[in-house]
N, C-alpha and C positions, 0 to 999 in steps of 0.2 A: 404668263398672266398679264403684264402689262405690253400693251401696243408696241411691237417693235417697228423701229426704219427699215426701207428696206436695205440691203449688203452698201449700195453705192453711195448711201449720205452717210457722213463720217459726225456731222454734228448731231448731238443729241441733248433733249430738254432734259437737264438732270435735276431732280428734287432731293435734296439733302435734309434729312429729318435728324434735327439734330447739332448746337452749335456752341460744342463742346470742343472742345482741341483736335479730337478726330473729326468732327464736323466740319471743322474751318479748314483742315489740312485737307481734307478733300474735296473741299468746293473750291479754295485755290489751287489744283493741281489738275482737276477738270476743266476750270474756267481754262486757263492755260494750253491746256491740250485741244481748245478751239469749241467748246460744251458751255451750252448755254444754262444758267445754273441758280436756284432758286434757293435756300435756306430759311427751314423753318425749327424756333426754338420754341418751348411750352411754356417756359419761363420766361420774363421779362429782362433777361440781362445774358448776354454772352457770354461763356467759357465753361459754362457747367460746375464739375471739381474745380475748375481752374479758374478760378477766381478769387476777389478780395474785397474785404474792407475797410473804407480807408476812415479811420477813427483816432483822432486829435494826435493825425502825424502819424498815425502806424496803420499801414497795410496787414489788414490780420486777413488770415488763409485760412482752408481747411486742410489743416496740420502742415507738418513740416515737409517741403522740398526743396530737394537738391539737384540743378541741373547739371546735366551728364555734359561733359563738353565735349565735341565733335558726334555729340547723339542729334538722332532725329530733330527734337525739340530745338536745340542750339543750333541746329544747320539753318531751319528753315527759318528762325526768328535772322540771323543772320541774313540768309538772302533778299529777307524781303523789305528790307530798312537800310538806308543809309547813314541812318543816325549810329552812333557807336552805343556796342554793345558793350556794358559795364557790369561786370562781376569780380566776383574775388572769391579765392577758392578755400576749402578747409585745409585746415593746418596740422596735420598728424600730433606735434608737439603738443597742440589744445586741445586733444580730443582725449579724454578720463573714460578709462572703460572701468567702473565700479569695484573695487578690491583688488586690482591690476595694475594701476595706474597710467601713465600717459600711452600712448600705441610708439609717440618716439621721443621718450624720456630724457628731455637734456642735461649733460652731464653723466649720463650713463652709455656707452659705446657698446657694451657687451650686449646689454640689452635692448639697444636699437638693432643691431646686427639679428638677434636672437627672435625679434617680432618681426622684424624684414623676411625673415627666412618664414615660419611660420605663415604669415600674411602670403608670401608666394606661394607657399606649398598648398593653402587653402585647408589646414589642417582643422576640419571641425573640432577636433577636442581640444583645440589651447582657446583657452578664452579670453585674448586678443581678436582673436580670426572670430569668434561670434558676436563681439560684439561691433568688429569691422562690419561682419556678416548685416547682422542687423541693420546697422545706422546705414549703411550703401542701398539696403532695397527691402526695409521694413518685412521682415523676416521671410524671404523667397528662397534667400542664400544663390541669388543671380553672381553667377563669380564674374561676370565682367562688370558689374560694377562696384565688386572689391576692389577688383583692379584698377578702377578709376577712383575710385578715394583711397589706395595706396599708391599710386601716378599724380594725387593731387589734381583729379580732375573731375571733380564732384564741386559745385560751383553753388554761393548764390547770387542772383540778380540781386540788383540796385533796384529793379522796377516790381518787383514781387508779381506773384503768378497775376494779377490782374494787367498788369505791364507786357505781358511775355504771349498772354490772349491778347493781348487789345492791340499786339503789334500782325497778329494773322487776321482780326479783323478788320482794320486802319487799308490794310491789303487787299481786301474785297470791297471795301467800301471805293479806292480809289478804281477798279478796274471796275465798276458798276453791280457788283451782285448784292442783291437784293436779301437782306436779311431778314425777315420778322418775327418776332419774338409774343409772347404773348399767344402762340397758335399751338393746338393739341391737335395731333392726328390721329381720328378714332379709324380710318379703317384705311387698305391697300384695295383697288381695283383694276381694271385692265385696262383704265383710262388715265390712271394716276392712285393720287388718294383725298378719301373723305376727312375733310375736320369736322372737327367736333359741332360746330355752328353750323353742319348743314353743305357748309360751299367744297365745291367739285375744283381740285387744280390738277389741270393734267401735266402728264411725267412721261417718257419714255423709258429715263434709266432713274430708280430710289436708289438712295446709300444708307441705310438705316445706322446713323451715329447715337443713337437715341439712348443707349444702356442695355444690359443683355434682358432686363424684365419685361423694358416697353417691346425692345424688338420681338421677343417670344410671343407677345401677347399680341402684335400685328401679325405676326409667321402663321401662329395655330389658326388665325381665319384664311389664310391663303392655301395652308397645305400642313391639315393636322398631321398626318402621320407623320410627314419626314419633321415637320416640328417638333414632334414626339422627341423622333432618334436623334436627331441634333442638339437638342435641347435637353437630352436625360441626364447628361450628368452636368449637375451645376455645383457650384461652389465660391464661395467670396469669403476673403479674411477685413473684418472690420475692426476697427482700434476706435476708442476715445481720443477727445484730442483737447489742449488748453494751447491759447493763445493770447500772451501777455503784452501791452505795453507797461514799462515801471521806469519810475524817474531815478532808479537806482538798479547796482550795476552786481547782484549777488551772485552770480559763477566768478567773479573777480576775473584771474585772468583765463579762465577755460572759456573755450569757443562750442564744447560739446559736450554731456555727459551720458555716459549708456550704461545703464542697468539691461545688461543683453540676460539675466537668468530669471526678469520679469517682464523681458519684451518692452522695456522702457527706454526714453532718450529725451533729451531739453538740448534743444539748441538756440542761441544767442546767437539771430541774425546781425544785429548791430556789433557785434565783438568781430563777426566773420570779415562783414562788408562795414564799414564805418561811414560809409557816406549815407547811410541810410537816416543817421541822427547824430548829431553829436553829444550825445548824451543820452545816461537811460537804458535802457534793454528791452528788446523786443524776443522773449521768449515762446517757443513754440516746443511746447511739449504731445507727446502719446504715447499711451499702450494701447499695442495690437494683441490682439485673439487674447484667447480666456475666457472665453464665455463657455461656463459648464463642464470647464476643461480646465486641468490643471496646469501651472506655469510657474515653475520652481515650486516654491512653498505658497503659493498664492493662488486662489481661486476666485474668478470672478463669473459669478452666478448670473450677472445681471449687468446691462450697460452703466444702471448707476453706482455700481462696486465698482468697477472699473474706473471708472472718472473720478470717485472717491478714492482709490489704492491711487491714482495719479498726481493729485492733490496734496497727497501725502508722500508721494515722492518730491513732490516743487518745496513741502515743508522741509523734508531732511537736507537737499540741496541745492536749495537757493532763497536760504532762510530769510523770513522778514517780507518775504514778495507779497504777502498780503496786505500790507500798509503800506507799502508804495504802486500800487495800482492805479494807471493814468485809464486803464479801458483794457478789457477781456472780452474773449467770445471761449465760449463753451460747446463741445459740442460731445453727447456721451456716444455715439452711434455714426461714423461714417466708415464707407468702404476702399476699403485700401487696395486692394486685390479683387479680381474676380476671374473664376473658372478659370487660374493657373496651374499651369501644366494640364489640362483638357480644356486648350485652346480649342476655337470654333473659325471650320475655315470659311472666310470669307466671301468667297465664290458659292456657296452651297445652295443659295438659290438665284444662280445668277440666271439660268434657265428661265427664272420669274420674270427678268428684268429686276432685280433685286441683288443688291451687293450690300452686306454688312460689314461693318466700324467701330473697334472701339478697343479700348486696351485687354477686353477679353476675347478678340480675333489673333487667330494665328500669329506670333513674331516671333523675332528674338529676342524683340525688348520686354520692360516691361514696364508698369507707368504711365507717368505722361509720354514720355518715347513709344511705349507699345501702340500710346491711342494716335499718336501722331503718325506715327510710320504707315498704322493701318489703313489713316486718312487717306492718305500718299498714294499706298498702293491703289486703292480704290478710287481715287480720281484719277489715277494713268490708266487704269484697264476699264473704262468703260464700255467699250468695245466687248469684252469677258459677256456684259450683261444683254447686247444688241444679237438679234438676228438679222 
């Protein structure tokens, strides 16, 4: 569909739609590989999901993350800064799985041995192991990164996800790639693609990081049918999400608590990481799925039941949080997951000159690592997408 070079030019004009974590991870790993590389975002601000709020001293997110360390994410924020990277990781001992108690109970041996074992064996019916499940990868049951929050390698940043974006963009900014934000792309052609305002930018090789709805909805004008068959089976698990600053400190000394039999967790980035305030708590709470679907004894019909049943879990555990409120964001409806386990391979129209991105592209991660890794591959194999 789009203009290719021919075999002997190795550089190509690459238009990255899309400047989200997989967006950025693949226009620095194009730029890099010698590809001249434009990015365009719809929204006025970088990172997509992966962004923050910064509201009277607290970076509030959409929901809670935990970086993987020596994952995708942690690698490349790594490489591409000299500045030291500061995290601090969870702490088994603080993490309350709801009628279970600690994951490694101090003062009790038998029972640290006894969830040690269980936690390895990955045994779904102890309910330790789901509510590790859970809080490691927001109900996927991804067992590598059980094993990174039983290894203590489940981390969070000092600089919260807007810190962790703005260091893959700080990186395109210095090597000259051109970001703009604020730009909608209504259509793909064989010259590039159309925005929305009309103006014509030509492209040899797109990487579509844009989300799995926007790319479908560019795909089905290039080539319905096989957009059809790639695109049939879809799926996303979405949670509610509350995000607290409080000038007090009500999980006392817990760093995490999980309600894994209503898909529920609150975690205290300030108890995790303490340089983040010295004072206070910066809670980030959610429940995923439920919607019209049962979840233990709980039903949630609708995204505002669910934000409601969450609300009601910060009242049972982490009493008072309503009177000490310095600033919240609310959010009853974002996506947490999409089309896991019928990943979409990347390459599928690369025949187009078209390479897709994004945490619902083929990996082994899944996350911000799936969208970053996908980034990656997709800015090393442009070549995949040239004739």
């Amino acid at each position: 569909m789009i203009a290719q070079n021919p075999p002997h030019l190795i550089m190509a004009r690459v238009l990255v739609v899309g400047a989200g974590l997989a967006g950025l991870s693949a226009a620095i790993d194009a730029s890099a590989n010698g590809h001249h590389v434009v990015v365009l975002e719809r929204s006025k601000t970088v990172g997509g999901r992966g962004t923050s709020q910064n509201q009277e001293g607290f970076s509030l997110s959409y929901g809670p993350h935990l970086l993987h360390k020596k994952g995708p994410l942690w690698h490349l924020c790594r490489r591409l800064s000299k500045r030291k990277f500061s995290s601090a990781k969870i702490r088994l001992d603080k993490i309350e799985i709801l009628g279970h108690g600690m994951i490694r109970p101090k003062g009790n041996i038998s029972r640290v041995i006894e969830n040690r074992r269980a936690l390895k064996s990955k045994d779904q019916s102890n309910p330790i192991v789901q509510g590790a499940s859970f809080l490691s990868s927001w109900d996927s049951n991804n067992t590598a990164r059980i094993d990174a929050l039983s290894s203590s390698k489940l981390l969070v940043s000092n600089e919260g996800w807007v810190g962790l974006s703005g260091r893959l963009a700080a990186a395109l900014d210095e090597i000259g790639v051109l970001i703009e934000c604020g730009v909608t792309v209504d259509s793909l052609h064989n010259y590039g693609v159309k925005l929305s305002n009309g103006k014509k930018v030509e492209a040899d090789v797109i990487i579509l990081a844009c989300g799995l709805n926007t790319a479908k909805q560019l795909l089905d004008k290039v080539d319905t049918e096989r957009a059809k068959e790639i695109f049939s089976i879809r799926s996303r698990t979405t949670a509610s999400i509350i995000e607290i600053g409080l000038d007090s400190k009500p999980l006392r000394e817990r760093q995490v608590i999980v309600d894994a039999e209503n898909n529920s967790a609150i975690i205290d980035y300030i108890a995790i990481q303490p340089r983040l305030s010295a004072h206070g708590s910066h809670l980030s709470a959610i429940t995923v799925g439920g919607l019209s679907s049962d979840i233990g004894e709980t039903k949630y019909d609708s995204p505002q039941e669910r934000l409601q049943y969450l609300e009601s879990f910060l009242d049972t555990q982490a009493s008072g949080w309503r009177e000490h409120i310095i600033t919240d964001l609310r959010q009853e409806k974002i996506t947490i997951h999409e089309n896991l386990g019928n990943e979409i391979d990347g390459f599928a129209f690369a025949d187009k000159g078209i390479i897709m991105a994004g945490s619902w592209v083929k990996s082994d991660y899944i996350l911000a690592d799936a969208a970053v890794h996908s980034g990656r591959v997709a800015g090393k194999n442009i070549g995949k997408a040239q004739h």
